[in-house]
C-alpha positions in Angstrom: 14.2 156.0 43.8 15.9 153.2 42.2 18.1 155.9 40.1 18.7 157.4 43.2 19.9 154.1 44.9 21.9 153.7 42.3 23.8 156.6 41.9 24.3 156.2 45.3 26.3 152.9 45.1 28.3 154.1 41.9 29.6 157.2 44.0 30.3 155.1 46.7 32.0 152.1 44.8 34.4 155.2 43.2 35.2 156.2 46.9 36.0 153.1 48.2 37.8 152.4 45.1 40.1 155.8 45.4 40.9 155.1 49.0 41.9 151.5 48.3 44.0 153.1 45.5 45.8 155.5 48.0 46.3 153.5 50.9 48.3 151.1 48.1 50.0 154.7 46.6 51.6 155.3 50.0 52.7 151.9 50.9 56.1 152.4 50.7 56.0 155.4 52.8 53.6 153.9 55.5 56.7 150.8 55.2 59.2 153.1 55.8 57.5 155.0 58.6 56.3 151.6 60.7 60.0 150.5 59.9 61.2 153.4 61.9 58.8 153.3 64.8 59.3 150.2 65.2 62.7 151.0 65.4 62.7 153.6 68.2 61.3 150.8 69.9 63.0 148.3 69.6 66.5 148.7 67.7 67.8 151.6 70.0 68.5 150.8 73.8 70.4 147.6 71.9 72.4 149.7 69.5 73.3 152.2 72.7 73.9 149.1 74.9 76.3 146.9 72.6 77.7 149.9 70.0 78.0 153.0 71.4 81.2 153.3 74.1 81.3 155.2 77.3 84.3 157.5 75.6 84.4 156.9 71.7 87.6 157.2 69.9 87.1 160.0 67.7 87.7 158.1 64.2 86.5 155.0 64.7 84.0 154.3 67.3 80.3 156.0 66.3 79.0 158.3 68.7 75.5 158.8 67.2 73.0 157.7 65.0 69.4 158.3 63.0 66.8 155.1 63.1 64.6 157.6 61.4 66.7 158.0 58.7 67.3 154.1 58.3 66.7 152.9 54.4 65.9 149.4 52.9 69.0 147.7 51.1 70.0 144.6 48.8 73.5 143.6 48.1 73.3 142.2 44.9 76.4 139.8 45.2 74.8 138.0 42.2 75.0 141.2 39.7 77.8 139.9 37.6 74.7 138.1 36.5 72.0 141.0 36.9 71.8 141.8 33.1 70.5 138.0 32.6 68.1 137.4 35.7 66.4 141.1 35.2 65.5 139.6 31.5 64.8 135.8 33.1 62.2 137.9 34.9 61.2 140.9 33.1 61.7 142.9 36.2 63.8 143.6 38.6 62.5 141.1 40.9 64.6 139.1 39.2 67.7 140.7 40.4 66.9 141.1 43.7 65.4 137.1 44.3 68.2 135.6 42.5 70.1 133.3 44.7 73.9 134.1 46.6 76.5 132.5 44.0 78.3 132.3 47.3 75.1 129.7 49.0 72.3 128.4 46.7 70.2 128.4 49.8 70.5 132.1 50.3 69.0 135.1 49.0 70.4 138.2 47.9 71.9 140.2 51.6 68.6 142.0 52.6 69.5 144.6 55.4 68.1 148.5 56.6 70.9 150.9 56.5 71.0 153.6 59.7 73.3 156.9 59.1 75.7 157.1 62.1 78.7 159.2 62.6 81.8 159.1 64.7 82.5 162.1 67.2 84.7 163.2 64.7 81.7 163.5 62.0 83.0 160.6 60.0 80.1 159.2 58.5 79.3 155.5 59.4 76.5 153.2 58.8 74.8 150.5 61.2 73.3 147.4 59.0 70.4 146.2 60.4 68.6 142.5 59.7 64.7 142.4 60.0 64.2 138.5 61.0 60.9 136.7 62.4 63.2 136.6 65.9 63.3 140.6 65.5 66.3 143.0 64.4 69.6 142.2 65.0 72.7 144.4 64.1 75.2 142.5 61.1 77.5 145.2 60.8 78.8 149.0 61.7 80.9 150.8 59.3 83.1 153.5 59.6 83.8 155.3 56.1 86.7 157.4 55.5 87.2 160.0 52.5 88.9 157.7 50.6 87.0 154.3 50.9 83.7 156.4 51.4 83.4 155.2 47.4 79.1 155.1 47.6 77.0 158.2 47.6 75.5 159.1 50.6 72.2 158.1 51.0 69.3 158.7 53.7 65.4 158.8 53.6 65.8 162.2 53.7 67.8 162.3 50.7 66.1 159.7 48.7 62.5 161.1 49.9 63.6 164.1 48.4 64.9 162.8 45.2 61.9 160.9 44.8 60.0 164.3 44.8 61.8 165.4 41.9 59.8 163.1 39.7 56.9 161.6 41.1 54.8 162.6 44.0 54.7 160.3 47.0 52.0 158.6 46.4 52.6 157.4 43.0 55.6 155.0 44.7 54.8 151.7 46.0 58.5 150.4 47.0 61.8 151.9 47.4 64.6 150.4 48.0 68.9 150.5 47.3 70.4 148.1 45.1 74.2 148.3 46.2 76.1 146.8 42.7 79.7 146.1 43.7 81.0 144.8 40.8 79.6 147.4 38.6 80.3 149.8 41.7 77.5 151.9 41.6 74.3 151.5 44.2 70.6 151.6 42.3 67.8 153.5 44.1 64.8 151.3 43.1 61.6 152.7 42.6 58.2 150.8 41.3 55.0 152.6 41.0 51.4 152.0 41.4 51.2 150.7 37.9 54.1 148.3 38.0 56.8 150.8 36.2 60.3 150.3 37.6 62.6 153.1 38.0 66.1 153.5 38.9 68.4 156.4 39.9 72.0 155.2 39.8 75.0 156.3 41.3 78.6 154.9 41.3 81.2 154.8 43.3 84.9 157.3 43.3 86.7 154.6 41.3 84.0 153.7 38.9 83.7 154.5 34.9 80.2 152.2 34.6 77.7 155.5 33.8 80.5 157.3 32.1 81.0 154.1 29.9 77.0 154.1 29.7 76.5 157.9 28.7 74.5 157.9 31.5 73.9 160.8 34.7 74.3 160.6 38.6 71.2 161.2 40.4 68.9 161.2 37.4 65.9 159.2 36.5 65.8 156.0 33.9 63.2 153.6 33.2 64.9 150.0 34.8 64.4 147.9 31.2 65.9 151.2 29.1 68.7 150.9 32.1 69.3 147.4 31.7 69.4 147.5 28.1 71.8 149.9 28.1 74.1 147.8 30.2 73.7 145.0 27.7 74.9 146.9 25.2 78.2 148.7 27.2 79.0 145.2 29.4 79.6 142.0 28.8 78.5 139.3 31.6 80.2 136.3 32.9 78.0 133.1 31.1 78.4 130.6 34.5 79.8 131.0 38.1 82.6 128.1 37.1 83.8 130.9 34.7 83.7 133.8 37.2 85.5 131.4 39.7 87.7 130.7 37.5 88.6 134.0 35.8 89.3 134.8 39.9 92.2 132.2 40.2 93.7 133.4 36.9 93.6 136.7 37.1 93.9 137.6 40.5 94.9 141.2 40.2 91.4 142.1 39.1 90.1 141.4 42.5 88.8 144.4 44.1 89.6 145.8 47.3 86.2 144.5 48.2 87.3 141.2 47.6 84.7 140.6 45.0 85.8 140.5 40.9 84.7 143.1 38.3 82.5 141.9 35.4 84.9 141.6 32.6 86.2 144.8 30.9 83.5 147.2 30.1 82.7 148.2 26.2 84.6 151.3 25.6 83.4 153.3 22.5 86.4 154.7 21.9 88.9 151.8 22.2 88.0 150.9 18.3 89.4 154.7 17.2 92.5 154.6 19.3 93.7 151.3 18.0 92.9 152.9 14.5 94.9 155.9 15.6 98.1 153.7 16.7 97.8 152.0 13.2 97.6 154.9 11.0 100.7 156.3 13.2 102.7 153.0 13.1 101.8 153.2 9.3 103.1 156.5 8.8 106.1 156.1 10.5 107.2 153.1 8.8 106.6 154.9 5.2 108.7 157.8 6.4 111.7 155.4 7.4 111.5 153.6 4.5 111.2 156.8 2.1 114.4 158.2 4.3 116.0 155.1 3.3 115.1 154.6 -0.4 116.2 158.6 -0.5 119.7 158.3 1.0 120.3 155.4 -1.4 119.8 157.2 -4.5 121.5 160.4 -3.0 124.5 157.8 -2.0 124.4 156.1 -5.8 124.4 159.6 -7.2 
């Protein structure tokens, strides 16, 4: 009887223990989905009301959008520093809790992103801000084909990227990293047993994977990511030296407005001054050999 009891509490210990387990597996899909419900409504009779006009101009205004496609995003306007606070942290909390360099008092920009379009099927984005007071919309942008310079990104999209590698349940928070100074956006992805993921991708104008040997759209553990950075990049040591390497070298400001991190490693800058050398080198025996030659062919 007492076996039996037993037994009995084991089995349902395990159960308890698997649902617990589960219910924490699919937390960043039960986030995402009371995110959006919440959404429909709350978020869009206010976005109709104050951002959609009677007759939208075809480039500019947007004439629809997706709530249910909404993701969660943090401008990193720290991450000329990122390389530092990830290993001040030992995770990528650390990147994403670092302070504004811009306010001390201020996190990093924390905001949901909802695809929109214009009538014209110019895609656009709507920024949302999730306050105690409730949602409030920051910003709508309008992307063209040429400043369109981020990869499109929806929960559709990054559901389904997610499913390339791990199943759903594995995930406990997803979320988009947007890194303008290394112009590339992150998706972040932590699992159940506090692994960090991301899956980069960088913007039209950008060399930072090609510099890092590194893949669009493909999976990397953050800390192999991150060291891999540190070895192609070289950070700014202080904000007084980013502030000032903006008032003396103003033409590295981008059209952002915000500074690149100073010039990236490049692997093969070593062999081309090498190459100029050898060719400088070469050049100058010849002349001098021409020279030495016509002077004995002239004393002759």
């Amino acid at each position: 009887m007492k076996s039996n009891l037993l037994l009995s509490l084991i089995i349902i210990s395990i159960l308890l223990s698997q649902a617990i387990t589960v219910n924490a597996e699919q937390s960043w899909l039960t986030t995402y989905e009371e995110t959006h419900n919440e959404m429909q409504e709350k978020v869009i009779h206010k976005i109709k009301k104050n951002w959609i006009a009677d007759k939208p101009d075809a480039d500019s205004d947007i004439s629809e959008f997706d709530v249910n496609e909404a993701y969660e995003v943090y401008n990193i306007t720290s991450d000329m520093f990122m390389i530092q606070n990830y290993y001040k942290a030992d995770s990528v909390d650390g990147i994403i809790n670092a302070k504004s360099i811009y306010d001390d008092d201020k996190e990093q920009p924390h905001y949901w992103a909802v695809p929109a379009a214009t009538p014209s099927g110019k895609y656009s984005e709507i920024l949302l801000n999730i306050t105690d007071k409730g949602y409030s919309v920051s910003d709508c942008i309008v992307y063209g084909d040429e400043t369109n310079t981020y990869e499109i990104l929806t929960y559709s999209i990054i559901k389904e990227k997610i499913n390339e590698y791990f199943e759903d349940n594995k995930i406990v928070k997803v979320c988009v990293l947007i890194c303008s100074n290394y112009k590339m956006s992150l998706i972040y992805l932590k699992t159940s047993d506090d692994k960090e993921y991301f899956i980069p991708y960088e913007s039209l104008f950008s060399n930072t994977l090609k510099t890092m040997k590194y893949k669009e759209g493909e999976l990397y553990e953050a800390s192999d990511f991150i060291n891999k950075m540190d070895s192609c990049f070289t950070e700014y040591d202080s904000v007084s030296e980013y502030i000032d390497s903006i008032s003396t070298d103003p033409d590295s400001v981008l059209a952002t407005g915000l500074m690149t991190t100073r010039d990236p490693y490049d692997p093969n800058s070593d062999n081309t001054l090498k190459v100029l050398s050898i060719t400088c080198i070469i050049i100058l025996v010849c002349a001098i050999g021409l020279f030495v030659f016509k002077k004995i062919r002239k004393n002759k």
